[in-house]
C-alpha positions as protocol buffer text, in pm:
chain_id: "A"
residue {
  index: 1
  type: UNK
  ca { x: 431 y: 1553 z: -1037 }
}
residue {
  index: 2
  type: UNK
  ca { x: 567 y: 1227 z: -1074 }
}
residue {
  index: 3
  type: UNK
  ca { x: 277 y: 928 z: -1169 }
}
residue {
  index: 4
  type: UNK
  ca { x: 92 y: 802 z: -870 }
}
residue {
  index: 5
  type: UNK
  ca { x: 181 y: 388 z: -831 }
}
residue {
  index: 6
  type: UNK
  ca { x: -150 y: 260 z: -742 }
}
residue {
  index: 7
  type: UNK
  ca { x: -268 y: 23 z: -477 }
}
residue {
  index: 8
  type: UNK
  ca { x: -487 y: -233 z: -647 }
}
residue {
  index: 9
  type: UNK
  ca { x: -682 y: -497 z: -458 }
}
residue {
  index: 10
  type: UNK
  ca { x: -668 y: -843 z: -599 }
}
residue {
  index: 11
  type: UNK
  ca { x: -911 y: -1072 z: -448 }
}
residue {
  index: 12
  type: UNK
  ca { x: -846 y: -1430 z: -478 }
}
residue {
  index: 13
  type: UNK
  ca { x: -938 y: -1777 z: -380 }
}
residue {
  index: 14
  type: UNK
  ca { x: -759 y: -1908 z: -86 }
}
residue {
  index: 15
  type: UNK
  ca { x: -474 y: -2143 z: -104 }
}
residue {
  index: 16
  type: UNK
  ca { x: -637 y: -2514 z: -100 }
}
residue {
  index: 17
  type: UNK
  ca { x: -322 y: -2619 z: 161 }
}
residue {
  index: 18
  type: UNK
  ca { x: -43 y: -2467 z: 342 }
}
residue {
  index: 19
  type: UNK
  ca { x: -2 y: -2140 z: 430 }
}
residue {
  index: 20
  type: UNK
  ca { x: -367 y: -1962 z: 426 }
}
residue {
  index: 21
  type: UNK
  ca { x: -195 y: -1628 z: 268 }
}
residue {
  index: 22
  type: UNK
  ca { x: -57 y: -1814 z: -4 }
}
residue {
  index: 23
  type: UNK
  ca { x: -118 y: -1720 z: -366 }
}
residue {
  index: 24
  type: UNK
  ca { x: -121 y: -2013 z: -566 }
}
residue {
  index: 25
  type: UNK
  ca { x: 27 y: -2019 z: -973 }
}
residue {
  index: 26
  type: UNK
  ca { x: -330 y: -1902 z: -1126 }
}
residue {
  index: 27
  type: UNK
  ca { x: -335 y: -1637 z: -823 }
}
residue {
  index: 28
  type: UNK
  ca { x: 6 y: -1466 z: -949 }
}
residue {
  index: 29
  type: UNK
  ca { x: -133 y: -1417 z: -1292 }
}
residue {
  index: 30
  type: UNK
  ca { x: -387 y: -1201 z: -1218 }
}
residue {
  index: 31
  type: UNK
  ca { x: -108 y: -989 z: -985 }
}
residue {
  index: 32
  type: UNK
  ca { x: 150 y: -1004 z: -1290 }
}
residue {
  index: 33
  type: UNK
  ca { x: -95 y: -823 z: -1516 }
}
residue {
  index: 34
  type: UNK
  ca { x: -121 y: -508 z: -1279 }
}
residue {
  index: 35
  type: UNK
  ca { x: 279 y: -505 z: -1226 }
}
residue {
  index: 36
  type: UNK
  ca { x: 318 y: -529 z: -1590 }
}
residue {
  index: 37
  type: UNK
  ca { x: 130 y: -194 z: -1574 }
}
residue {
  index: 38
  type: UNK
  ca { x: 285 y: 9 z: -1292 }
}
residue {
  index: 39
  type: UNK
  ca { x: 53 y: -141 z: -1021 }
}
residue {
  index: 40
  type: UNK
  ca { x: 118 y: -227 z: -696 }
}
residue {
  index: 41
  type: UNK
  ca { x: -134 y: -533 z: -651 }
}
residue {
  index: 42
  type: UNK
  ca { x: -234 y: -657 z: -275 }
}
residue {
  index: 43
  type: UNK
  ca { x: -337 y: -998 z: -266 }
}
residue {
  index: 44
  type: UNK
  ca { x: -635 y: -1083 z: -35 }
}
residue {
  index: 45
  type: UNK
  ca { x: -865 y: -1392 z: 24 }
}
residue {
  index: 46
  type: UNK
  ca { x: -1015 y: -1557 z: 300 }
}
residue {
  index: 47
  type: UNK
  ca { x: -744 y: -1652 z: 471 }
}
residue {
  index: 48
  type: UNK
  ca { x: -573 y: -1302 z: 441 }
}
residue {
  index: 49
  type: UNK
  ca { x: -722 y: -1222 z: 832 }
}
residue {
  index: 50
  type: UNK
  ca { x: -967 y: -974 z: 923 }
}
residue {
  index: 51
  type: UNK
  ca { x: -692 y: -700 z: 993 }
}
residue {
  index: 52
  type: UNK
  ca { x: -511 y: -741 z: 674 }
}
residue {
  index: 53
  type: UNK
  ca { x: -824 y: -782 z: 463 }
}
residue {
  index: 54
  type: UNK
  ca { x: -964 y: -412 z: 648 }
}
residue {
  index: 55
  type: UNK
  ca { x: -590 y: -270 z: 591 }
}
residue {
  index: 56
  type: UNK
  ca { x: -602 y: -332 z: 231 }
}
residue {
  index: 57
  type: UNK
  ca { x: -986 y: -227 z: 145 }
}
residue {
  index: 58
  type: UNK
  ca { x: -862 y: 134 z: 330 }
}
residue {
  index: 59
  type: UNK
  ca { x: -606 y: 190 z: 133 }
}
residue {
  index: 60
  type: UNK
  ca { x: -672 y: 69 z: -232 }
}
residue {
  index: 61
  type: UNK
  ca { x: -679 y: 295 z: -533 }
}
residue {
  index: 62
  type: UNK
  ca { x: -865 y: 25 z: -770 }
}
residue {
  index: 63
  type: UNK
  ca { x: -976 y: -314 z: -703 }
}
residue {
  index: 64
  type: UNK
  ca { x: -957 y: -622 z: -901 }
}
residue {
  index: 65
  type: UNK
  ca { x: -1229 y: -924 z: -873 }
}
residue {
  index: 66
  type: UNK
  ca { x: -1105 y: -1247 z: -1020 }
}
residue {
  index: 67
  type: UNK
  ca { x: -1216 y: -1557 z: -1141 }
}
residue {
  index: 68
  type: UNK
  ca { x: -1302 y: -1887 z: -892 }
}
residue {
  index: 69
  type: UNK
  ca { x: -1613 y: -2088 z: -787 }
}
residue {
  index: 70
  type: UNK
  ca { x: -1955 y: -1980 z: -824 }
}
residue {
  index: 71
  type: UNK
  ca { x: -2179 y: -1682 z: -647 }
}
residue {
  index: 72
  type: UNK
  ca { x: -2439 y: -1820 z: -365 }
}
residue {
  index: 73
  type: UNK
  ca { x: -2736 y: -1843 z: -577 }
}
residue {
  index: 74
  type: UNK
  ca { x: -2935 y: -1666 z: -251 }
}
residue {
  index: 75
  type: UNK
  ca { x: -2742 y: -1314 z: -300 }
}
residue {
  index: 76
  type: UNK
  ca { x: -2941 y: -1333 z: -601 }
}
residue {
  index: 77
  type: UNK
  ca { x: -3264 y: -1444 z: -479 }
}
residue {
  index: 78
  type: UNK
  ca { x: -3227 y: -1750 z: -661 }
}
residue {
  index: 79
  type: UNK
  ca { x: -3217 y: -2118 z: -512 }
}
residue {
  index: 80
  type: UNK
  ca { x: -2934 y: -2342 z: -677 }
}
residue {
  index: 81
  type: UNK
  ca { x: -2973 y: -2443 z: -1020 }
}
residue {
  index: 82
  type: UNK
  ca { x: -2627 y: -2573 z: -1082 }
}
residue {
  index: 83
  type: UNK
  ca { x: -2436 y: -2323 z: -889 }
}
residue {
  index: 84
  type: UNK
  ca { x: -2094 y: -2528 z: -767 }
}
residue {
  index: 85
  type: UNK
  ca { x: -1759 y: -2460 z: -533 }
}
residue {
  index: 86
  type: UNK
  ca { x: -2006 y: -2179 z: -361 }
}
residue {
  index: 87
  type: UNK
  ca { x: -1763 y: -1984 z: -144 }
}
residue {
  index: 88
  type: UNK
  ca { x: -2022 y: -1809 z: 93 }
}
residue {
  index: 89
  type: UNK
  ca { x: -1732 y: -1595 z: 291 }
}
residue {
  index: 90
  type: UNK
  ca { x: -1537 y: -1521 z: -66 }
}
residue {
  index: 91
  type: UNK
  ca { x: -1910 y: -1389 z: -166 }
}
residue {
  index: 92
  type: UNK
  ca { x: -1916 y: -1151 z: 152 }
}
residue {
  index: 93
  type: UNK
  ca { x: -1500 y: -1028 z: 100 }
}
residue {
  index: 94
  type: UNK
  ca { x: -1548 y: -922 z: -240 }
}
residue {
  index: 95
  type: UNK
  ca { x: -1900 y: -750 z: -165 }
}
residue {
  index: 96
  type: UNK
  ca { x: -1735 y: -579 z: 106 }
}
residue {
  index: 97
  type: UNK
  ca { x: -1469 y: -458 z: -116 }
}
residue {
  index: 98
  type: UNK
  ca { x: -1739 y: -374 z: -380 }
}
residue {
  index: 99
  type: UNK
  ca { x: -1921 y: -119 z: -132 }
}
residue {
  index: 100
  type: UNK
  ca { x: -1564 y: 93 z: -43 }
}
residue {
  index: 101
  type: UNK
  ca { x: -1512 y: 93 z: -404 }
}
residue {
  index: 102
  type: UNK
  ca { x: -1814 y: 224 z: -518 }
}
residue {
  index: 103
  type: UNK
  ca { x: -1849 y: 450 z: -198 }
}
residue {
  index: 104
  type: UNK
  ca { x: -1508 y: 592 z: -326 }
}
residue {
  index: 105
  type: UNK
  ca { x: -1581 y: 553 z: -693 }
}
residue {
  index: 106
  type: UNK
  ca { x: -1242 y: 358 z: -718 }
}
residue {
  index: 107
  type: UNK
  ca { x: -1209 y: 212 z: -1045 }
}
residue {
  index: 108
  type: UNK
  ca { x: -1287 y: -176 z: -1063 }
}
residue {
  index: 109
  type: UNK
  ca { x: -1250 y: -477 z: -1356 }
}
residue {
  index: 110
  type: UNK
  ca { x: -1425 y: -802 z: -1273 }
}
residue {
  index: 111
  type: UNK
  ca { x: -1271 y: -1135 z: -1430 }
}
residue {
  index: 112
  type: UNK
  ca { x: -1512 y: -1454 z: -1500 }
}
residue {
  index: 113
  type: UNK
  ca { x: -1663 y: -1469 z: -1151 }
}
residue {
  index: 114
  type: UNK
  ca { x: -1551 y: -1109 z: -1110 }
}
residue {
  index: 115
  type: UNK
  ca { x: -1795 y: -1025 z: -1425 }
}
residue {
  index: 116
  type: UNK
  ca { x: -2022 y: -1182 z: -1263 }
}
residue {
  index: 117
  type: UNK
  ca { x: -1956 y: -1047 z: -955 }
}
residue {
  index: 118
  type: UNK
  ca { x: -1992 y: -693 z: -1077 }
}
residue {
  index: 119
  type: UNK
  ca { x: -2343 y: -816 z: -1177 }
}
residue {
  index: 120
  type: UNK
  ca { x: -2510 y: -907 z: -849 }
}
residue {
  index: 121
  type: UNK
  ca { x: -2395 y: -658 z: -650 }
}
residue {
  index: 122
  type: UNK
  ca { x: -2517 y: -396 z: -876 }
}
residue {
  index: 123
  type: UNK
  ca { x: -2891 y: -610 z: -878 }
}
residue {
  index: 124
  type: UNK
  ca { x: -2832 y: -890 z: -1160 }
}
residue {
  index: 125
  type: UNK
  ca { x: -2911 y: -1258 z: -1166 }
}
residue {
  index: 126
  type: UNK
  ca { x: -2708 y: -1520 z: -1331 }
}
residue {
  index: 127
  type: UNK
  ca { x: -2761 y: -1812 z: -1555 }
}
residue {
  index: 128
  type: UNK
  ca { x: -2605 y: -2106 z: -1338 }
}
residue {
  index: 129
  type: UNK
  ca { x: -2508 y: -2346 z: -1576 }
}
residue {
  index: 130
  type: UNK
  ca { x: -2382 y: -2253 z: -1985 }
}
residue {
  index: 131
  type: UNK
  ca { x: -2306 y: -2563 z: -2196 }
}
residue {
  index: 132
  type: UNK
  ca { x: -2014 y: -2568 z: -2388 }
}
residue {
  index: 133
  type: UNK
  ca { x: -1839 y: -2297 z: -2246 }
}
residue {
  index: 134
  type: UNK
  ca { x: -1635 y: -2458 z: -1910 }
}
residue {
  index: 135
  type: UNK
  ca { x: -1337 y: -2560 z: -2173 }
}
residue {
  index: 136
  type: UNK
  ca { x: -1068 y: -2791 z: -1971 }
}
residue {
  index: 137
  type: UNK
  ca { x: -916 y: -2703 z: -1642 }
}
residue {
  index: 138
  type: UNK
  ca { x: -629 y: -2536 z: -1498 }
}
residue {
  index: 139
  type: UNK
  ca { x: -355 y: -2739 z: -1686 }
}
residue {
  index: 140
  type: UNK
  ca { x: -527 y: -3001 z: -1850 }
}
residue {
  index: 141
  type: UNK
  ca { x: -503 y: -2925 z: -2179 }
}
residue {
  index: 142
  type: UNK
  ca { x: -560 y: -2644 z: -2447 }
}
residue {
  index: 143
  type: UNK
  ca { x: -799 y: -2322 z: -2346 }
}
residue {
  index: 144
  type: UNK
  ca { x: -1150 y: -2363 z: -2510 }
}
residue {
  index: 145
  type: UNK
  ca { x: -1167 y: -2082 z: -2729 }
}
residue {
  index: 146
  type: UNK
  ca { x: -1490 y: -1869 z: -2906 }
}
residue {
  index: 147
  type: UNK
  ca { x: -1556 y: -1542 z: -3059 }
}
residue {
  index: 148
  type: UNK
  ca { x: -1710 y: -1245 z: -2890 }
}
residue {
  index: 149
  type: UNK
  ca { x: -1905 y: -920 z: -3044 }
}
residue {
  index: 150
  type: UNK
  ca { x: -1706 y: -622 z: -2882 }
}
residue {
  index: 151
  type: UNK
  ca { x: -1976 y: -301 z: -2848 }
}
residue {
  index: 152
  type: UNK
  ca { x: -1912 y: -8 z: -3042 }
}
residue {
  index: 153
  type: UNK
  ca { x: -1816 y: 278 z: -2867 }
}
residue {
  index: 154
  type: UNK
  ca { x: -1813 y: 103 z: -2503 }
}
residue {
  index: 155
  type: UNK
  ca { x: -1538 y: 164 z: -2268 }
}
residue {
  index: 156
  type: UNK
  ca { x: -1420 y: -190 z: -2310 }
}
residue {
  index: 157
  type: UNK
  ca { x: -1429 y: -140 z: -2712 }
}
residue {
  index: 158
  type: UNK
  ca { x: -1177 y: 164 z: -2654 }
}
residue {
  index: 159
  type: UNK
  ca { x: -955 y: -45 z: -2413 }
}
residue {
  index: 160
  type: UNK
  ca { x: -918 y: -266 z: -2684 }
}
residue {
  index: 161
  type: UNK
  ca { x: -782 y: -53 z: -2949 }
}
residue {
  index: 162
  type: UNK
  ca { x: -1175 y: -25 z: -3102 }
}
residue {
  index: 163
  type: UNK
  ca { x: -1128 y: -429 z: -3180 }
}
residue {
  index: 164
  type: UNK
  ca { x: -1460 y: -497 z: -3300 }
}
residue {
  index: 165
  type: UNK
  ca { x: -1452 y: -915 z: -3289 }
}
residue {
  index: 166
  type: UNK
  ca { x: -1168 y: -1107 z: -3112 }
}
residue {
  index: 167
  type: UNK
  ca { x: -1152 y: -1498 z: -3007 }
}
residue {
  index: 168
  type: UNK
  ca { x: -1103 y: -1524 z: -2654 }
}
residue {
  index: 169
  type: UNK
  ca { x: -1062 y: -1832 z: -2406 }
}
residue {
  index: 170
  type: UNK
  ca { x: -1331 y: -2010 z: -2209 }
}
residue {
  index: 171
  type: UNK
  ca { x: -1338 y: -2109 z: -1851 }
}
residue {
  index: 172
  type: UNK
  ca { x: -1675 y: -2034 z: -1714 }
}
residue {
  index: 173
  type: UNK
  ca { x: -2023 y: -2261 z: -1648 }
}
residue {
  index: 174
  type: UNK
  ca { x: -2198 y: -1930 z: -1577 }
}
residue {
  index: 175
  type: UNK
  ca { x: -2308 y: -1663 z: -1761 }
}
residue {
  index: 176
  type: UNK
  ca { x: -2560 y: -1319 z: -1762 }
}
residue {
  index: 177
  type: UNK
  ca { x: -2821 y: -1304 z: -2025 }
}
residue {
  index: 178
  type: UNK
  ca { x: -2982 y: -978 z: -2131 }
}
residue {
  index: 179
  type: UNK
  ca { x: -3221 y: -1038 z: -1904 }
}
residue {
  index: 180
  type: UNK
  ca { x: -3015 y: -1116 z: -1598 }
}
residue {
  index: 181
  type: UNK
  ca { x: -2795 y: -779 z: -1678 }
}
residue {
  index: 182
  type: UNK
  ca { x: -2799 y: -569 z: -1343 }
}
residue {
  index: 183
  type: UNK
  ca { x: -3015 y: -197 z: -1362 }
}
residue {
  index: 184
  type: UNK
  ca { x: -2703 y: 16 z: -1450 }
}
residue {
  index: 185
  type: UNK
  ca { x: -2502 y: -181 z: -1639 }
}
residue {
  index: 186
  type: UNK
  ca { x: -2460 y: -216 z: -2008 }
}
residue {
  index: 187
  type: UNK
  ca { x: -2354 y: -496 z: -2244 }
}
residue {
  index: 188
  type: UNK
  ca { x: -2004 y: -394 z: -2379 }
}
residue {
  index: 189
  type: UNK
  ca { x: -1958 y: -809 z: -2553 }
}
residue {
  index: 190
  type: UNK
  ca { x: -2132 y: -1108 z: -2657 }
}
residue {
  index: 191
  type: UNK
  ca { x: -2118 y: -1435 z: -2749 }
}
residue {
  index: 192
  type: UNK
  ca { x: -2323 y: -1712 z: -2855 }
}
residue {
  index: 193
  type: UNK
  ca { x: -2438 y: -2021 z: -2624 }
}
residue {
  index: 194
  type: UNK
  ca { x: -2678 y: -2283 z: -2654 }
}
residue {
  index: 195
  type: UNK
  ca { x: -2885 y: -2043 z: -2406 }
}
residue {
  index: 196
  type: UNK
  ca { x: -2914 y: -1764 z: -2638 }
}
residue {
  index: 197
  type: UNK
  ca { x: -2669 y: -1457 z: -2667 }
}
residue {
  index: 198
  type: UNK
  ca { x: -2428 y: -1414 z: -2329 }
}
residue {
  index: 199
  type: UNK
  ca { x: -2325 y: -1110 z: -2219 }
}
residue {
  index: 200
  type: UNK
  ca { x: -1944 y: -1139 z: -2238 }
}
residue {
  index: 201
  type: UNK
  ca { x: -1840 y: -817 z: -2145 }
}
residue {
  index: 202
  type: UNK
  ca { x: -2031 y: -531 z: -1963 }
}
residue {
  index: 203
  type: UNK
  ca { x: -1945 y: -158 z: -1795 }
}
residue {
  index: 204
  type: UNK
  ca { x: -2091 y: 139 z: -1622 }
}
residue {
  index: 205
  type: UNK
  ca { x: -2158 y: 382 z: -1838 }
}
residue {
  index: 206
  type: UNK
  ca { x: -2038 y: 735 z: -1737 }
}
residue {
  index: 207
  type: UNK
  ca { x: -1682 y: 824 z: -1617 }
}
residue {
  index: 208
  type: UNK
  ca { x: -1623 y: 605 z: -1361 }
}
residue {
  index: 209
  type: UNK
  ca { x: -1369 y: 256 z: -1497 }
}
residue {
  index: 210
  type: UNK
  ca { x: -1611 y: -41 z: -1393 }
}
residue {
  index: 211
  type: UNK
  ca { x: -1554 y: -331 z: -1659 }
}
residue {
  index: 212
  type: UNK
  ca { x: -1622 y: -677 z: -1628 }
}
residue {
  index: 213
  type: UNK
  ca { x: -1504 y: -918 z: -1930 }
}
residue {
  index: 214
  type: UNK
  ca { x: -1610 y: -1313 z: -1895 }
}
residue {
  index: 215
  type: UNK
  ca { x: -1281 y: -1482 z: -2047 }
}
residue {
  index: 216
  type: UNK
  ca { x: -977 y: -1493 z: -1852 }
}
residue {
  index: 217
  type: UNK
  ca { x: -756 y: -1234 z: -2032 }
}
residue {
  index: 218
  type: UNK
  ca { x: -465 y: -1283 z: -1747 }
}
residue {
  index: 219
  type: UNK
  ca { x: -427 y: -1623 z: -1934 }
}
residue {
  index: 220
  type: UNK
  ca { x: -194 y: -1464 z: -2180 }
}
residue {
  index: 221
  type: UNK
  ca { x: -122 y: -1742 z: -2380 }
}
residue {
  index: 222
  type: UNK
  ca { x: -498 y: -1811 z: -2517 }
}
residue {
  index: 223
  type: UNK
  ca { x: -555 y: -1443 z: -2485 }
}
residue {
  index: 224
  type: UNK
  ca { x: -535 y: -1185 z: -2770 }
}
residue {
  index: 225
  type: UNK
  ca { x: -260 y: -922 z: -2696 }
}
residue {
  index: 226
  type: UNK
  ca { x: -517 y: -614 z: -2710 }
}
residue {
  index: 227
  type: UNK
  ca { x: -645 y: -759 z: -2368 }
}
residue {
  index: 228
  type: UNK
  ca { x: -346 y: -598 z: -2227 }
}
residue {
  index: 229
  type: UNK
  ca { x: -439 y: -258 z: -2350 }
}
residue {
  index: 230
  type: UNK
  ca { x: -764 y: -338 z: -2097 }
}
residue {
  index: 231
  type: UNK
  ca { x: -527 y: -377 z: -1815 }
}
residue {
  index: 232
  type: UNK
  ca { x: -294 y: -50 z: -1876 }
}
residue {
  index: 233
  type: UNK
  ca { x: -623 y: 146 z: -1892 }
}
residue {
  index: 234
  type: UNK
  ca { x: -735 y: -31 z: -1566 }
}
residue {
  index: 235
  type: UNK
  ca { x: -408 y: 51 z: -1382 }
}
residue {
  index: 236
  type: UNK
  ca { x: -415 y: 410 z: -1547 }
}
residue {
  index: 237
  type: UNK
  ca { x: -761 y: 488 z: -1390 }
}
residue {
  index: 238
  type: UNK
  ca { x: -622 y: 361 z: -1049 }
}
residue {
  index: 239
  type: UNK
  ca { x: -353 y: 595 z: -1093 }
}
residue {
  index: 240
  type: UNK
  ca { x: -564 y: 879 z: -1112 }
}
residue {
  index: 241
  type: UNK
  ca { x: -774 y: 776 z: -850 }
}
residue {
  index: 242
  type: UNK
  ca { x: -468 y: 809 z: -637 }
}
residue {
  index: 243
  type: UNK
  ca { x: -327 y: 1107 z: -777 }
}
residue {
  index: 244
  type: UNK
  ca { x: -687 y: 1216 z: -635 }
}
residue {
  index: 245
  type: UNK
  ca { x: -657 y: 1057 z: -286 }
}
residue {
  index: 246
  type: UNK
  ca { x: -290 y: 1207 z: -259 }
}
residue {
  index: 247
  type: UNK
  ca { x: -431 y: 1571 z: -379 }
}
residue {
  index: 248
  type: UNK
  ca { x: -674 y: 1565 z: -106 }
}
residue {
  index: 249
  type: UNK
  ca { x: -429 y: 1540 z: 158 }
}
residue {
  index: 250
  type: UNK
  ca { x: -322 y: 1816 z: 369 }
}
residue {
  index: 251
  type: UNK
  ca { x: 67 y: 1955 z: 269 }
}
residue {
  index: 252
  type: UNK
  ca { x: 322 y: 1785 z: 511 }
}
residue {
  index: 253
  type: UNK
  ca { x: 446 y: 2082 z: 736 }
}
């Protein structure tokens, strides 16, 4: 049977201007990395429309959560501390798209706010404001970089050909401590802050592909290559999950 191309759900911020559909340059990176892989990657945001939006949650095979402005503080029971760019119907999209991937157990890898995304709706908190760890902006100069502590024997350790320590890029004010990890999830990276240890990468343990890393790995020039081992075994685990879906169907007559 021939490999199953998989229908992966990209959410996105919305185009600042123009067309509300648009992708914008950072936008087509994150879609790039699944093609690269075999993936057929839908694009959604909030200004996809209701219809397309429901269209695409129905008939993903994986779903990717990438990076943008901060989670409302409130969805953690948290006022705001810091918390900026707060994108209240972003928040509700991409928890939407969390419950039909988890009610199918469709594989998912969170990005920077995806990470954290992956955290509060599986019952974390977040630390809203890390020093030293925003780096420069989209296009304004070289990435911020730091070294993270890859987990031996996590998923995300495998994914990365068993790398044990790897410098990766830096575009986040956010983070999870230990303490704001969600019931569930386990630490799969870490790196230092001025807060203490941040969790820099985490997963569900068990079968199921849920990853979240905190760096920006779709950046590929400030990212180690072995990042895009973590993509292939993303899109793989999609594939299956639509091999799946297309086994359960009933034979054409």
């Amino acid at each position: 049977m021939p490999r199953a191309i998989p229908r992966i759900v990209v959410t996105l911020a919305a185009a600042p201007e123009g067309d509300p559909g648009a992708v914008t340059p950072r936008g087509r990176l994150y879609l790039d990395a699944v093609r690269r892989h075999g993936g057929a990657a839908v694009a959604v945001s909030t200004g996809s429309g209701k219809a397309r939006v429901a269209e695409a949650i129905a008939a993903m095979d994986g779903l990717l959560l990438t990076g943008g402005g901060d989670i409302d503080p409130a969805r953690y029971g948290n006022e705001n501390r810091g918390s900026i760019d707060i994108d209240v119907e972003r928040d509700e999209l991409e928890a939407r798209a969390w419950a039909a991937a988890e009610a199918r157990g469709l594989p998912v890898l969170g990005i920077c706010r995806g990470l954290q995304a992956i955290n509060v709706f599986s019952g974390g908190s977040l630390l809203q404001d890390v020093d030293g760890h925003a780096g420069p902006g989209w296009g304004a100069g070289p990435a911020l970089t730091h070294p993270v502590r890859i987990v031996s024997g996590s998923r995300l350790a495998g994914g990365l050909g068993n790398s044990d320590r790897l410098e990766v890029n830096a575009f986040h004010h956010q983070g999870v401590l230990a303490s704001d990890l969600a019931p569930g999830l386990v630490a799969a990276a870490w790196a230092d802050s001025a807060a203490g240890p941040l969790v820099e990468g985490l997963e569900a343990p068990g079968g199921r592909f849920v990853v979240g890393v905190q760096c920006h790995p779709e950046r590929t020039e400030s990212t180690p290559p072995e990042f895009e081992r973590l993509f292939a075994a993303f899109v793989e685990a999609a594939a299956v999950a639509a091999a799946t879906e297309l086994g359960r169907q009933p034979p054409i007559p």
